[in-house]
N, C-alpha and C positions, 0 to 999 in steps of 0.2 A: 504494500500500500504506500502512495507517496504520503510523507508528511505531511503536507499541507491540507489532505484530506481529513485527519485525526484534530484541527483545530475544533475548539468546542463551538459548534453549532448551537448548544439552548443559551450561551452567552452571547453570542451574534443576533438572533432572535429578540431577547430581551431589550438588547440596546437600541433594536432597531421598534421594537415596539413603541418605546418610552422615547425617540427619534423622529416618529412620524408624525407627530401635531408640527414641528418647527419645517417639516419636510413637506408638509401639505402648506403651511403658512407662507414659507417661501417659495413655492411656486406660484402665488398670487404676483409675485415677480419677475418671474423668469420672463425671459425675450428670446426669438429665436434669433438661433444661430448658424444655423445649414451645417453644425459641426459633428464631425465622426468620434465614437471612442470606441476602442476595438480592446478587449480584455483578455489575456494569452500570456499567462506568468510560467509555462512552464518553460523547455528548454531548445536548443537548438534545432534541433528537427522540428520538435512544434513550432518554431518559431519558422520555419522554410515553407511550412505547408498550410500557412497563414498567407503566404504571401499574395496567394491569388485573387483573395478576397479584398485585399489593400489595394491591388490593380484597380482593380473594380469598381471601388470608393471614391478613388483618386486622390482625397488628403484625408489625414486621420489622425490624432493623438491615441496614443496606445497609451495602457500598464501592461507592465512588461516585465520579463526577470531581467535581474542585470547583469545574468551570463551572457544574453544577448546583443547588451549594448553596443562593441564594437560593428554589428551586423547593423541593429536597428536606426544608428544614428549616419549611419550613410547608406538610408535608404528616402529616397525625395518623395514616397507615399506618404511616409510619417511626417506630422510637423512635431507639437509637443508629446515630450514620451515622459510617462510618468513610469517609474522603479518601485516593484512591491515591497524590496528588501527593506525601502528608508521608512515604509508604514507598519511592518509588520509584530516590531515589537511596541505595546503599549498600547493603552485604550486612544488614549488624547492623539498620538499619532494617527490611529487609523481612521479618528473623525475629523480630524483635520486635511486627510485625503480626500473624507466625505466631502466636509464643506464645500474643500476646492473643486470635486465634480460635481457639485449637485445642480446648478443648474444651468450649467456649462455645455452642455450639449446634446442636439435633436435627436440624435441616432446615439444608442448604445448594441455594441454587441458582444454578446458574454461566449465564448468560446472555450472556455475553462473552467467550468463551475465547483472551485473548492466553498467551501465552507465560507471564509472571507470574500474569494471574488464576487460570490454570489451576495453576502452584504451589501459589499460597494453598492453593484450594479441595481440592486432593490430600491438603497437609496435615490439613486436619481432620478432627477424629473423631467426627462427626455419622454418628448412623445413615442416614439419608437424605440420598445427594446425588446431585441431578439434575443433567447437566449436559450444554450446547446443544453437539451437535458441528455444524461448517457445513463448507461446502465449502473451507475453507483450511486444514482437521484435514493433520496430516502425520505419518506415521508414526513419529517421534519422540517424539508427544505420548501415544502410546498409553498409554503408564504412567500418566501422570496420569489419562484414561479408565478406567485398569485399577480406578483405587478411587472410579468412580461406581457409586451406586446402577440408577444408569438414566440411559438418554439419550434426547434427541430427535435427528434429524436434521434438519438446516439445509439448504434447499436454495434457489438464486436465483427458482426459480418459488412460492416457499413463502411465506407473511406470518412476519415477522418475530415481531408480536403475539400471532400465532396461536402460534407455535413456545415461544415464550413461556411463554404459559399452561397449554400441555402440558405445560411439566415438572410443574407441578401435579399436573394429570388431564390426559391423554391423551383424554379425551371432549371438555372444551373447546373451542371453536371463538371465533372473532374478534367474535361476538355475545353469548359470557356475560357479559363485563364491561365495564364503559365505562371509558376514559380520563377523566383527568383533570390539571391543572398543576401545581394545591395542591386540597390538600383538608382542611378546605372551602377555596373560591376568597379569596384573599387581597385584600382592597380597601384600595387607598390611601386617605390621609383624603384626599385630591380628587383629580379625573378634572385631564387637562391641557383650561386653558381652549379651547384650540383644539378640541377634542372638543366640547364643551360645547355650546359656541356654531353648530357644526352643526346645523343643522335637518334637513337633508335626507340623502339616501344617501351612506354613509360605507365609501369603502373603502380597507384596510389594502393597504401595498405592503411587500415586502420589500429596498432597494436593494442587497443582496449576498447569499450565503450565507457558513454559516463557510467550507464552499469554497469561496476567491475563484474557481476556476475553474468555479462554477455559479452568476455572475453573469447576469442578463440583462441584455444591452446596451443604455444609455438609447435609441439609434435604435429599437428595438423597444419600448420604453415609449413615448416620442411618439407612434410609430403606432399603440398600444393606446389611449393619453388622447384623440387625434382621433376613435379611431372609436367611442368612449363617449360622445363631446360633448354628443349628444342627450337622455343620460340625467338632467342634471342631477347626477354625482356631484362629491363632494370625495373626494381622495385624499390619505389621511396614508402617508409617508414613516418606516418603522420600521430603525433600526439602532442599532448601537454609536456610543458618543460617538466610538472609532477609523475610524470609517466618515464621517466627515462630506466626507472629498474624492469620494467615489463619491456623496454626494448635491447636490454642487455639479456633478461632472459632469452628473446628470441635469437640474439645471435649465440649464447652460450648454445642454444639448442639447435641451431638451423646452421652453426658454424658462420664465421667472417667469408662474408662471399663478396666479390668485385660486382655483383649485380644486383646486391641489399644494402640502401644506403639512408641511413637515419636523419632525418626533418623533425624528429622530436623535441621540442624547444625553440625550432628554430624559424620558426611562421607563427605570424602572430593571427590570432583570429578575424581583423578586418582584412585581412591578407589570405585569408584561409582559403577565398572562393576564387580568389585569381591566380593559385597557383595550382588549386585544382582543375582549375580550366586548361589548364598544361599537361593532364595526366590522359595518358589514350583508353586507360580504362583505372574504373575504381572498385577493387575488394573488400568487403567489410563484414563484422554481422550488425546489427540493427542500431547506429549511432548517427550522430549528426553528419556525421563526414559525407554519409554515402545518398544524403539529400539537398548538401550543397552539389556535393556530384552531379546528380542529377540535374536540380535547378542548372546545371552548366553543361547539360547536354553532354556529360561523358559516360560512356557507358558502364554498368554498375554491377557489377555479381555481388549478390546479398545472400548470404549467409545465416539464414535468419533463427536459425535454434530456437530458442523457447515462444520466439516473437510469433503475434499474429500478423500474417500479412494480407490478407483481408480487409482488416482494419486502417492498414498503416503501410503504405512499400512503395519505393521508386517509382515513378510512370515512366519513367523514356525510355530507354534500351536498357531492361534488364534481362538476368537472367535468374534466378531463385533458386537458392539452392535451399530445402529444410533437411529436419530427418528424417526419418523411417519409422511409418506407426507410430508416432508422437503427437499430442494433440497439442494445440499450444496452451502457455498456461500462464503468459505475459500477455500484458495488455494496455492502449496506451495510457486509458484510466483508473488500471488496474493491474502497475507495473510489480513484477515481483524482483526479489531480491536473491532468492534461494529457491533450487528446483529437484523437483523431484528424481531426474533424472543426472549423470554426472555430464560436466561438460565437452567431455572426448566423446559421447555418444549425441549429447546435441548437435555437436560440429563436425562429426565424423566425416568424411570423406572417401566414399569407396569408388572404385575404379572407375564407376558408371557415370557417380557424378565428378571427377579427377576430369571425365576424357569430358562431359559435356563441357566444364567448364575451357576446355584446352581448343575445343572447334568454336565455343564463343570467342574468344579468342583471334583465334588464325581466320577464321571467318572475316574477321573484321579489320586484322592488323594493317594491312595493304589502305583499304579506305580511310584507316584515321592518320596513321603516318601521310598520304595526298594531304588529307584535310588540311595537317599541322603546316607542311609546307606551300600549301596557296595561302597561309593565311600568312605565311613569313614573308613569301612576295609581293604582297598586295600590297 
């Protein structure tokens, strides 16, 4: 369960009961505004597959987590981005957030419904507010439901994206709008030389998720990089500069190879999406890296072990790799932390799925190496 879910609900409730005589009085004030707020505190992938919906809108103040901020603040959808992290401790902080949205804008749309976001978004006095109910709604929250405008239902078999852009329009679907990281794409003044100096096929690995527990185990990378051998690829090594022991494990275990080379630490996050636009394909299991990918049109083998991907998975050229007879048992609203099964049998890799992913691959390598190079000419 994420934390933010376990916030006390019957104290949210109460404050907001004893809140609504001054929230009804002060909309005898309000004026409009033609302004957007868009409510989405959780984390980087959530924050990617928000983006269609921002399209859409075309200007918007968010809350937002502040893992996101290098993303969100150079992106020209957003204008003011409000930070959940500076309201979340203390009563007087999070009505002081109140205050500042209440009646601040015509459209609201609740996309994250914890416990608090769903306060917030109760309080305000925006004619219009849509808001995502999913399958963790509990009969408690009803009151806050009680003052949407409308709602979508969330359901595990449902795209996340999709659910999304419905609060919108309800005609919407997962092809009206594309995704994106920053917009426009944010470029460092240089590429890291290790990219550079690549000639050949470049492919992006992720050595963790933010779940440690949707790690792939380096034994199962070795056996990926052997059965690639053939291809001629190099593989860069993407993570947090905190992440530097999980990429020592994998060369202790996959050995120092001249075609695996480590970007851990060394790309910062508003940076993260222009130099994966560099990568001719992206491998990962279920993290943010492999939705900036995407947003950047690189193709993506997802790895997805406990994840559902129903609910949640790349749109553009992927390729999907799960287990075998395993049902999922992660979920975006209902992320776990510990699984039933061990992680070498989530992420396993046998031959069958080794060669598919080896012809996604070669299938493509010809066409994305042209790509790279008309784009160096141009």
């Amino acid at each position: 369960m994420r934390p933010e879910y376990g916030d006390n609900c019957l104290t949210y409730i109460i404050i907001f009961i004893i809140f609504c005589p001054i929230k009804w009085v002060m909309k005898l004030f309000r004026t409009r505004s033609g302004k957007n707020l868009v409510i989405q505190t959780a984390k980087i992938g959530d924050f990617i597959n928000i983006t269609p919906l921002l399209t859409h809108l075309g200007k918007s103040d968010a809350l937002l987590s502040r893992s996101v901020a290098p993303l969100a603040s150079n992106d020209a959808t957003l204008e003011h981005i409000w930070y959940i992290e500076e309201y979340r401790s203390g009563l007087l902080k999070k009505l002081r957030l109140v205050c500042h949205l209440l009646n601040r804008y015509d459209n609201v749309y609740l996309l994250h419904p914890t416990n608090l976001n769903l306060f917030i978004a109760a309080c305000c006095n925006a004619d219009n507010k849509q808001f995502l109910s999913s399958y963790r709604r509990k009969g408690y929250q009803n009151l806050f439901y009680y003052t949407a405008s409308g709602e979508v239902q969330h359901e595990k078999n449902t795209l996340t994206l999709e659910n999304y852009l419905k609060l919108a329009d309800r005609s919407f679907t997962k092809e009206s709008y594309p995704k994106h990281a920053t917009l426009p794409l944010w470029q460092p003044a240089s590429l890291p030389a290790e990219i550079t100096a690549c000639a050949g096929t470049r492919i992006g690995i992720s050595v963790t998720a933010g779940n440690q527990a949707k790690t792939i185990p380096p034994a199962i990378w070795q056996r990926l990089f052997d059965h690639l051998s053939d291809l001629h690829c190099t593989f860069f090594a993407f993570g947090a500069p905190n992440e530097q022991s999980r990429v020592q494990e994998l060369f202790k275990t996959a050995g120092h190879r001249d075609n695996l080379i480590s970007l851990v630490g060394k790309v910062s996050l508003e940076a993260l999406p222009a130099v994966i636009a560099e990568m001719d394909f992206y491998i990962a299991s279920d993290s943010g890296n492999v939705y900036i990918a995407d947003a950047q049109q690189v193709p993506v083998i997802l790895i997805y072990g406990p994840c559902c991907v129903e609910e949640q998975r790349p749109l553009g050229d992927v390729l999907l790799i799960g287990p075998d007879h395993i049902a999922p048992s992660s979920f975006v609203f209902d992320a776990q932390y510990k699984f039933a099964h061990p992680v070498e049998q989530l992420f396993n890799l046998d031959q069958r799925k080794l060669s598919d992913i080896h012809d996604f691959i070669r299938t493509r390598q010809q066409q994305r190496l042209a790509r790279r190079n008309n784009e160096m000419t141009s």
